[in-house]
N, C-alpha and C positions, 0 to 999 in steps of 0.2 A: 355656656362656656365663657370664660373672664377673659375682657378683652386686653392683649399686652403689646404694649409699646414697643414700638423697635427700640432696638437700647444700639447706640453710634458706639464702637469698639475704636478706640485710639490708639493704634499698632506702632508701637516704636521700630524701626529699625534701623542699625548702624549704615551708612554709606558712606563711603568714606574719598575724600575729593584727593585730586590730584595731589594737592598742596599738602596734603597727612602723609600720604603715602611718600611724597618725600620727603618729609621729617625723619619718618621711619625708616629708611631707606638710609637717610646719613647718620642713624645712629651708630649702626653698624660699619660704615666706613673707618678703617685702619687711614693713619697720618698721608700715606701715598695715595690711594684713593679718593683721600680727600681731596688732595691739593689739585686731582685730575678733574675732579667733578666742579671744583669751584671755578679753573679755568675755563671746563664746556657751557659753565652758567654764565660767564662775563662774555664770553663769546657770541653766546646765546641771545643776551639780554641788555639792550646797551639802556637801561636806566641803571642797570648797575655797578659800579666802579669799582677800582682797588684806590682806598684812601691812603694808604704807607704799605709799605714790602716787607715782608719778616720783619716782626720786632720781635727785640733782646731780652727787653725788660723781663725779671721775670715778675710772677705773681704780685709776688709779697709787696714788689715796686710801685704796683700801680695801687692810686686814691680813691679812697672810696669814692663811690659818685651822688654828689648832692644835686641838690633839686635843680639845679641852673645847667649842670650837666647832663639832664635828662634825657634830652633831644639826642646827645651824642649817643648814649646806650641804647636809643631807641633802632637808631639809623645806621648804626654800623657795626662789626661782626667784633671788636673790640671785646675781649674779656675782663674788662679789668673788675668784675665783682665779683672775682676772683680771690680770695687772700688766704694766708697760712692760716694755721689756728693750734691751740696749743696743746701739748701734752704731756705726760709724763716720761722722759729718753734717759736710760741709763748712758753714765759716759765714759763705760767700760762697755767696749765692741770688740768683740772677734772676729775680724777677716774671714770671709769664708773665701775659701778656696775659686771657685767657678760661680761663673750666672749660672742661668739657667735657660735657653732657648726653645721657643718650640718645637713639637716633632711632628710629623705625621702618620699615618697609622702605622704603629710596631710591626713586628714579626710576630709575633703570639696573637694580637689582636687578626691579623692578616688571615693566619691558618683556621683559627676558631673558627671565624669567620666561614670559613670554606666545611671545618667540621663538622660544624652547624647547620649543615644542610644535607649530609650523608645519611641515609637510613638507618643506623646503629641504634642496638637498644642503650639502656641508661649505661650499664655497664661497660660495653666497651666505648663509648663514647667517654666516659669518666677517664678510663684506661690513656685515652688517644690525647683525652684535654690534662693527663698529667706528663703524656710525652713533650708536648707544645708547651708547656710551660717552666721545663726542663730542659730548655733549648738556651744557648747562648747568640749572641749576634752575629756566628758567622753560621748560623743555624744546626749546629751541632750538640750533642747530649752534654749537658754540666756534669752528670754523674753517668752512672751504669743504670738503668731504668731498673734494674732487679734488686738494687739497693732500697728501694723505697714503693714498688709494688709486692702486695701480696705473696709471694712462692706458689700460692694455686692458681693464679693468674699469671703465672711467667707467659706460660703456650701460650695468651694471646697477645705478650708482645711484639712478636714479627709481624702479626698479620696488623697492626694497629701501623708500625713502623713504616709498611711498604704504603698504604694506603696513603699515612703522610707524605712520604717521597716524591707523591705523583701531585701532593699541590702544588700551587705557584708559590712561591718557585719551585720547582724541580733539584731535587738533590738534599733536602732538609732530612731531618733528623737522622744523624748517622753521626758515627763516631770521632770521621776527621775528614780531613779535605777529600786523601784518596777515596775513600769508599762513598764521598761526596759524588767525584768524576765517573766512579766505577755505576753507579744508578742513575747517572743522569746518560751514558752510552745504554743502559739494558732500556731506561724509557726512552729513548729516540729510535733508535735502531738502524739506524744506519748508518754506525761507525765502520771504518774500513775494516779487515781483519787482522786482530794482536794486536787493536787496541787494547782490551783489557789488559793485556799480559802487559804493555809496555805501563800501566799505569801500574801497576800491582809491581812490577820489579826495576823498571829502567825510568822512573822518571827521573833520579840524580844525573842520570848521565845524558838523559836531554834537555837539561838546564845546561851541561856541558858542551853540547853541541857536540855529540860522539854519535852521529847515523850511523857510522860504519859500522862502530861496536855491538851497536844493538843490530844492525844488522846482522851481523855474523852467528851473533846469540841466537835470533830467531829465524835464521836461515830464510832471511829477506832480502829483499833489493835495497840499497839506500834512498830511491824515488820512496819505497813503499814507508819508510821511516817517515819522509820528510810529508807524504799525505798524513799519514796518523798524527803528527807533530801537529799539522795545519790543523786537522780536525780538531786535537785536545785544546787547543788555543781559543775554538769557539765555545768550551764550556767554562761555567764558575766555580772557580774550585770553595769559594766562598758567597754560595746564595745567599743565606740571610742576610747579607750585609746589604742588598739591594735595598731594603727594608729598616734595619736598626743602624745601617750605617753611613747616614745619608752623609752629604753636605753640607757645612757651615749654612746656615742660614742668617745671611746678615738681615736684622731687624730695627727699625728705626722706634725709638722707644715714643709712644705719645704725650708722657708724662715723665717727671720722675716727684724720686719721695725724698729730701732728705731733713736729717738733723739739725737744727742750727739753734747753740742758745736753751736748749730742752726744748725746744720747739719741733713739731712734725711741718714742712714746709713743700707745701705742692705745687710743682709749675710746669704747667701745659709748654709741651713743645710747639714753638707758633715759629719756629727759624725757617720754614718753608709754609706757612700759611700768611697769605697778606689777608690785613683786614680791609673789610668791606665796608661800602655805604652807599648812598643813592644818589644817583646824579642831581647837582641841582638845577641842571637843564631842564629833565623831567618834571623836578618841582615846582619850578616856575609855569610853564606849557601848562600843569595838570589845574592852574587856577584860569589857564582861558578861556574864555568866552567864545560861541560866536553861530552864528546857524550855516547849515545847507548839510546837504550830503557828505560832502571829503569833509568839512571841520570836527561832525562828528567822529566819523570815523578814523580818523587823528587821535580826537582825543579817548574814545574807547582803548587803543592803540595803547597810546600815554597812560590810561589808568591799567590796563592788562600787566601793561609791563612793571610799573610800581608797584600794583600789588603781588608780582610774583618776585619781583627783586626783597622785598620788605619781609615778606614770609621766609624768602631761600636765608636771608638775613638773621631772622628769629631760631629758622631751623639749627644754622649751626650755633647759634647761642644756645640753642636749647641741648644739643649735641655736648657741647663745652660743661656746660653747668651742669647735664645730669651726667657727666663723667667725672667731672670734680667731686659731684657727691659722693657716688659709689667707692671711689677710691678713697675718700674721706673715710666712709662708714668702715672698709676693707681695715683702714688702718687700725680701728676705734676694735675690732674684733681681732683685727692681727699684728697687734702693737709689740711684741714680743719677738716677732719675723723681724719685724722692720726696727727692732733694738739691737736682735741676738744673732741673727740668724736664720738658715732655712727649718733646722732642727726643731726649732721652737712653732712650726708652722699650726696652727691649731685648725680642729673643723670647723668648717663653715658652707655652707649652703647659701645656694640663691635664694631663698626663702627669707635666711634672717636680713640679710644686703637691704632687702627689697622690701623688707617691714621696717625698717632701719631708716631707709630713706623717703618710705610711702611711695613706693611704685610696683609694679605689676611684677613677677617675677623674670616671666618675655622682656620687660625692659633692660633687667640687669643683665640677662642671657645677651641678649641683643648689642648693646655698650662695651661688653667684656672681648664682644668676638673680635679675634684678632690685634688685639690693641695690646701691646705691653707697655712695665714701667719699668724706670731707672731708679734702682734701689742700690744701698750701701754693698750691697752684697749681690749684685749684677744686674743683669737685664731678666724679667719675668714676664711671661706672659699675665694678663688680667685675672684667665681663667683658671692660673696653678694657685691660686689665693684659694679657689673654693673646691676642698680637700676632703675626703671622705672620712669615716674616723676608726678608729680600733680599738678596742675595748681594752683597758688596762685591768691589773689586780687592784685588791682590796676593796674596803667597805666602798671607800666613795667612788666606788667605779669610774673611775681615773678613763678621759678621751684621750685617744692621740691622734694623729693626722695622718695618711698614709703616706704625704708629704714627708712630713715630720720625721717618721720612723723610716722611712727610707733615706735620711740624712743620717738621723743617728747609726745604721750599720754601716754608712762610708764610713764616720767618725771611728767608728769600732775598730774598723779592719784596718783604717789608717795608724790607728795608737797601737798596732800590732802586726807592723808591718816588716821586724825584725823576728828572727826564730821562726821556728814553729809555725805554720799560718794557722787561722783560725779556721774550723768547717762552722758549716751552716748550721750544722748541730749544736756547735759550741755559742756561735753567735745569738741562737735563737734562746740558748741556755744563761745568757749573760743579759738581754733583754727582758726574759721573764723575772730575773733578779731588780731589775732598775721595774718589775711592775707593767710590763708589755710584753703581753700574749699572742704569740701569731706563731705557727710551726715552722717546720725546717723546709719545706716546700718553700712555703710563702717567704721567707728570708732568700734563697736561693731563686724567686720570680724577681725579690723586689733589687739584689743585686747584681741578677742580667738585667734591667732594665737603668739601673746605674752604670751597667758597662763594665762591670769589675768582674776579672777572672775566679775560678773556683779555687781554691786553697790548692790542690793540683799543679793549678796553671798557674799561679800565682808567685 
């Protein structure tokens, strides 16, 4: 038998030290966040300082940094290799109407969600995912579901209906507020009696504050009115709104983007971030000298601390500048948004971002959370830049954005918001002529998610 060597195997594996993990950790930090994490670090860490408080300046202001400047950009959280750069900007701009703020999870996503876990075969599950998406923000039908199901599938729309009723929130998909209150009393069940009736015929006259009347009608007491009164008070005559119709969310932008000169010009919001650097107490101390016990352990101390102030220091530079990229690159693919408008929004994926600027895709995901910018045309989050697409007509199979086309039907419905209202039919029929394919459904998801009435309500 041939004799074989041991062969020594060289096993790599990642470990990853404290000091990564917080890199990673402040990529993802939003502007508030940040500002709380940098004060737990100076609190934390006394080699590390605040050298000046909110500065003004922006980008474009600060000098490049040459070699004699070095030391400065080494040692302190200071952005200034940071600057504009240039582009091509038309200097015809359309106002658009509104920003754009974040939301948290819809109504349609909410229920799905819940639908998505029921035992239904494909078919009525398809049935139930086009009631849900058929739904407006106070979670009520935009049309008749029988308009746009089948006719052999009518029968199973009640049993699809009530099933909905019973998710969170309680009282969705129904025709209007009353028959909202009338289902959220059958799933409780413990409304007093004539409730129902008093919602089905007297509720004008208990906005009136008329107990007697209704009393007399239903051959009640006035007590018995004014407990039904107090009961209907505890339901929502508008559930989905818990949902699509949240609260302003005020957001502090981490960037903005604007024009100047044909120029795109990018400048980090730093009016609540002071820059950092390292004590030069520590720096002096960390060149001592000296023996015994407590001097070393001093100075272990001393270099612990510098080298965690120096790293926290890099991190958020590093934080700074791969956020300047990304938003660079954003522009370089979404240069058109940021000339024209939302309308103009085109597809993009973390994938191209992230070959764009040579980093991982988890990077761009990572950088984007939570961070918005100040653009011509409002406040955006990072992450409404990267838009899924829709197939256009013709040969060159024409993208859109779902961004994009969901701007172009406000545009629609707005330029025809005299006469006649436009239906989703028509709307979808006026799109396919400008070369964008998407049905009368999907028009009527993508303007309940715009918050615009049906031509009805309208």
């Amino acid at each position: 038998m041939q004799y074989q060597k041991p062969v020594l195997i060289q096993e790599q594996r990642l470990k990853m030290s404290p000091q990564m993990y917080q890199s990673i950790q402040m990529m993802a930090l939003p502007l508030f966040d940040l500002r709380t994490k940098i004060q737990e670090e100076i609190e934390k860490n006394p080699a590390l300082e605040i050298v000046k408080e909110a500065p003004s300046a922006s980008i474009e202001e600060v000098p490049a940094s040459p070699q004699d400047d070095w030391d400065y950009f080494e040692n302190s959280s200071d952005p200034g290799y940071l600057r504009s750069y240039n582009n091509e900007a038309s200097d015809t701009k359309q106002k658009f109407i509104e920003g754009a703020l974040s939301r948290g999870e819809s109504l349609q996503e909410h229920l799905l969600a819940q639908l998505a876990v029921q035992p239904l075969d494909d078919l009525h599950y398809k049935i139930g995912e086009l009631l849900i998406q058929n739904l407006d923000e106070n979670g009520f039908h935009l049309e008749d579901p029988r308009t746009f199901i089948d006719e052999e599938y009518h029968s199973l729309i009640p049993e699809l209906e009530r099933l909905i009723q019973e998710f969170d929130p309680q009282g969705v998909c129904v025709k209007d507020y009353k028959e909202s209150l009338l289902v959220q009393v059958r799933l409780k069940g413990d409304a007093p009696d004539k409730t129902s009736e008093v919602i089905e015929d007297y509720l004008p006259l208990i906005k009136k504050g008329k107990s007697g009347e209704i009393a007399k009608k239903l051959k009640i007491t006035p007590e018995d009115v004014e407990e039904i009164t107090a009961y209907i008070k505890t339901l929502n005559p508008y559930p989905g709104r818990l949902y699509s119709n949240e609260p302003p969310r005020y957001v502090i932008p981490d960037l903005s983007v604007k024009i100047e000169n044909g120029e795109f010009v990018i400048t980090l919001n730093e009016e609540d971030i002071p820059v950092l650097g390292i004590s030069p107490f520590f720096e002096e101390k960390e060149q001592d000298t000296g023996s015994g016990e407590k001097v070393y352990d001093a100075h272990k101390y001393i270099k612990d601390s510098l080298r965690d102030a120096r790293w926290f220091i890099k991190s958020l530079q590093l934080r700074n500048q791969t956020l300047f990229k990304i938003t660079k690159a954003i522009i370089e693919f979404q240069r058109y948004f940021f000339m024209k408008g939302p309308k103009h929004l085109a597809p993009l994926t973390l994938k191209d971002v992230a070959d764009e600027v040579g980093v991982h895709e988890t990077t761009v995901s990572r950088i984007s959370n939570a961070k918005y910018i100040q653009t011509e045309w409002g406040i955006f989050p990072v992450k409404y830049f990267f838009s899924n697409s829709i197939s256009g007509a013709g040969s060159k199979g024409s993208r859109y954005s779902k961004g994009g086309v969901k701007e172009i039907i406000r545009e629609i419905i707005e330029e025809n918001n005299t006469g006649k209202k436009l239906s989703d039919q028509k709307i979808s029929d006026i799109l396919k002529s400008r070369g964008i394919n998407i049905a009368r459904r999907t028009v009527a998801k993508y303007r309940s998610e715009l918050k615009i009435d049906s031509s009805f309500n309208r």
